[in-house]
N, C-alpha and C positions, 0 to 999 in steps of 0.2 A: 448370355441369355439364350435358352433353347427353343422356348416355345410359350406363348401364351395363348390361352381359349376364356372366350365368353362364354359359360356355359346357357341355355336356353331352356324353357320349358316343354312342353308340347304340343303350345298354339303358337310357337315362335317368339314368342317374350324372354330379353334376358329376366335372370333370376338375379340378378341385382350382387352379384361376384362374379368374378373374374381366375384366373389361376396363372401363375406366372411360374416357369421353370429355368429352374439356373443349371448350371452345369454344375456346379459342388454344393455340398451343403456351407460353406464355408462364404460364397456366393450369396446365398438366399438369407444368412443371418446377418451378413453387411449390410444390405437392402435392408432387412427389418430395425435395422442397429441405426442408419442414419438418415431415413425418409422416417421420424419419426412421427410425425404430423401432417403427412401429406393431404393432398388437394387435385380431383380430376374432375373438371372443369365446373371450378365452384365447389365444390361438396366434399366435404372430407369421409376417405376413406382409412378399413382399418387393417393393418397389416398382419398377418400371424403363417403359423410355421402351417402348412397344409397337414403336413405327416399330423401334427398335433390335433386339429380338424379333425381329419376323419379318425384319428385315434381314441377321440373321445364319443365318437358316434357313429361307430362304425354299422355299415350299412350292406345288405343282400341284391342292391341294384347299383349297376355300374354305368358312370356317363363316357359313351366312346364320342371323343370329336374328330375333326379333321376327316371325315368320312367323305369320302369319294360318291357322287352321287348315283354313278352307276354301280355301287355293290349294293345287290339284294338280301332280302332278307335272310335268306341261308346259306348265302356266302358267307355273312357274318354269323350266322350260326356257327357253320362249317369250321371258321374262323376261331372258335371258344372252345370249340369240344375241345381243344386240349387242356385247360381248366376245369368244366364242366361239361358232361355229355347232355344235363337237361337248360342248359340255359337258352332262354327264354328273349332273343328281340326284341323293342320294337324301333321303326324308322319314322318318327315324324314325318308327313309331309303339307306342305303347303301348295293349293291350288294343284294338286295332285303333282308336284314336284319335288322329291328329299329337299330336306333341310340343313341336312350337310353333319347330323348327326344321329346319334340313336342311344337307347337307354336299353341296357338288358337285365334281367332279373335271373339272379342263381338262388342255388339251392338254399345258401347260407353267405353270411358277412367274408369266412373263413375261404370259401370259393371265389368270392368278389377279387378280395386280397391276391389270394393266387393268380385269378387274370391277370390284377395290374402287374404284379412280377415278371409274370411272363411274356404279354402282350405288350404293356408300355410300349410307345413308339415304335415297334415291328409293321411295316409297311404291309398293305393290302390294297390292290388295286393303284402299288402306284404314289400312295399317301400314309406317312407312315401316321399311326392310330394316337391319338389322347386316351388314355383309360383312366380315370379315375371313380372311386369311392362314390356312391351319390350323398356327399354330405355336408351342410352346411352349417351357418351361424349366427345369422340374421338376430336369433330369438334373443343373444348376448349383445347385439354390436351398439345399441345405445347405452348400455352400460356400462361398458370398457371405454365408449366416447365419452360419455360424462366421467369416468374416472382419470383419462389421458388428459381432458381440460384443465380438470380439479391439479392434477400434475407440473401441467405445464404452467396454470398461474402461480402454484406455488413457487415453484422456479424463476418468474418472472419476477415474483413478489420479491425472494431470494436476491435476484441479481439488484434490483431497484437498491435495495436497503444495502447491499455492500458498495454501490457505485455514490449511494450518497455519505457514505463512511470514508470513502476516499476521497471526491470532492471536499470536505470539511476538514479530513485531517492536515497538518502541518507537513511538510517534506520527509522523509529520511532524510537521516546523517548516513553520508553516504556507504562508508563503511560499517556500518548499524550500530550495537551498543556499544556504550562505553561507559564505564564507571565515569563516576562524577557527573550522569544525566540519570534521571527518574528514568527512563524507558530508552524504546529504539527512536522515540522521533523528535525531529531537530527541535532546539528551541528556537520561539517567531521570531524571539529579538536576540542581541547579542548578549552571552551570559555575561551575569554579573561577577564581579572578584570571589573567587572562592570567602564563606566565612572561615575567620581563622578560629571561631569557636567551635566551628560546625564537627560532626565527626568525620567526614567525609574531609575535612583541612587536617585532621590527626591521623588519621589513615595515610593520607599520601604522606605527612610527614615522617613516621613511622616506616612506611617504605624506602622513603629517599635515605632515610638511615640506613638501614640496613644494605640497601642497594647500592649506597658513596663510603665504605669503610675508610677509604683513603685517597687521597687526592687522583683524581683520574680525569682524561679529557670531558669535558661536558656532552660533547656531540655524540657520546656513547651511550648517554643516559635514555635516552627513548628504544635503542636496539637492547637494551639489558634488563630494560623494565618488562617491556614484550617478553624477554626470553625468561625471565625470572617469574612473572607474575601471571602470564598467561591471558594478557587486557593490551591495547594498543595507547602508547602514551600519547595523547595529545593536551599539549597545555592549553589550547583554545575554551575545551573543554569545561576548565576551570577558571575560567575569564582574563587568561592571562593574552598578551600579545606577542610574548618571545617566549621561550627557554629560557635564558638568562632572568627575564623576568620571571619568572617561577621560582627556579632556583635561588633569587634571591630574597626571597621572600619565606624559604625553610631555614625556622631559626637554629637549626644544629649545623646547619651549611655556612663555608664563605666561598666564595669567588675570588680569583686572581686570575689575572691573563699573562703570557707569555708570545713576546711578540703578537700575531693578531688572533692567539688561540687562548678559547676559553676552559680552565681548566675549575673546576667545584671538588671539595673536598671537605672533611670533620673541620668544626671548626677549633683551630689551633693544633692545626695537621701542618702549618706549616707550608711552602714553598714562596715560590717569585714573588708571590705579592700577597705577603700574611697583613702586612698594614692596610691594605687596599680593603682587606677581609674584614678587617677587626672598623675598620671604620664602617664596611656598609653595616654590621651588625649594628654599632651603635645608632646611624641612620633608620635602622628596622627597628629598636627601641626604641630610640625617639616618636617614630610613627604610629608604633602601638599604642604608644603615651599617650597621644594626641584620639587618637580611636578610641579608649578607653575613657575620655572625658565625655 
């Protein structure tokens, strides 16, 4: 922050703005970027870029602050000629005392501008000068107030309506979508057994075919379905409670164990326990039986 001025009128009233200078432009557009609603004491004010101000209404008298009270009037004359040789004074005073400012008048907007380039901040008496543009905005600022409200409820209105969309929705699954769920969000209750009519029980069965050509350990079947199909296997998913239970429940599959390993394969692929296989098929036929009545 370099410098801020109130600027005043000529009977000593401010003029209802302020001027705040930052050291970079980069400065002055954070301030405008995140005091977007501000407040000084009670009242809200409106923030905008000055250059843009007087850019739009650019003006032939220029307000000097920070004025030292003992420079006279053609000191700061004195002071201009190098901008303008006819500019024009004057010093407010109160109770026949300066006011700690002055307003001068040039020839043109285009002289105005050249003071500030050249004077800005250049010390005189001691104190170095405010030069700006005489120009303001007053004649916009409840308009832009009424349209930054209209903004800002919108936004409000905004965040309301997505915080009660969270409120009301269900959980994520944690790791998001997964085939065999309508969407990304958990189900409330525990799924139910996959249908074995459904298409979505012919899909995975079809997979698990082509995924099990040949008897292989079971415990590989979730690392190979990921790398194969590009989806993360979970049997929970499909209301199952193990692996083994899934597995046994794809009528192209059997199961056998070896020692305490579970090994799935085509069925009548053969190994350790083709009996153990061929009996739960029958067991899964039997159950369909019983389903289908």
């Amino acid at each position: 922050l370099v410098h801020v001025q109130v600027p005043f009128d000529r009977s000593g009233r401010t003029r209802g703005f302020g001027v705040v200078e930052f050291g970079s432009a980069e400065g002055a557009a954070a301030a405008i970027r995140k005091l977007e609603h501000p407040e000084v004491r009670g009242q809200k004010v409106i923030l905008r870029d000055d250059a843009a101000v007087v850019g739009a209404k650019p003006s032939n008298k220029l307000y000097v602050g920070n004025l030292s009270p003992s420079v006279s009037w053609q000191a700061l004359k004195d002071h201009m000629l190098v901008a303008d040789s006819l500019a024009h004074p004057t010093i407010p005073e109160s109770g026949g005392q300066p006011m700690g400012f002055a307003l001068v008048e040039f020839r043109s907007p285009t002289a105005a501008e050249n003071a500030v380039r050249l004077l800005h901040n250049v010390n005189l008496d001691g104190r170095p000068l405010f030069l700006r543009q005489d120009a303001e905005s007053s004649a916009t600022d409840e308009v832009d107030l009424a349209a930054k409200r209209e903004q800002l409820a919108k936004k409000l209105q905004l965040m309301s309506q997505l915080t009660s969309w969270v409120e009301m929705a269900p959980p994520l699954v944690p790791w998001g979508w997964s085939e065999g769920s309508s969407s990304c969000w958990a189900p409330t209750q525990e799924a139910a057994r996959a249908d074995r009519r459904s298409f979505a029980f012919a899909q995975l069965c079809a997979r698990m075919e082509q995924l099990v050509p040949s008897r292989m350990d079971a415990s590989l079947v979730p690392t190979n379905y990921e790398r194969m199909f590009g989806h993360r296997f979970d049997y929970k998913v499909h209301g199952y409670t193990s692996l083994r239970d899934l597995l046994s429940d794809i009528p192209s599959l059997q199961l056998d164990t070896q020692v305490s390993r579970l090994f799935v394969g085509p069925v009548g692929s053969g190994g350790g326990g083709g009996s153990a296989g061929s009996a739960t098929k029958r067991e899964r036929d039997e159950r369909d039986e019983r389903a289908d009545r």
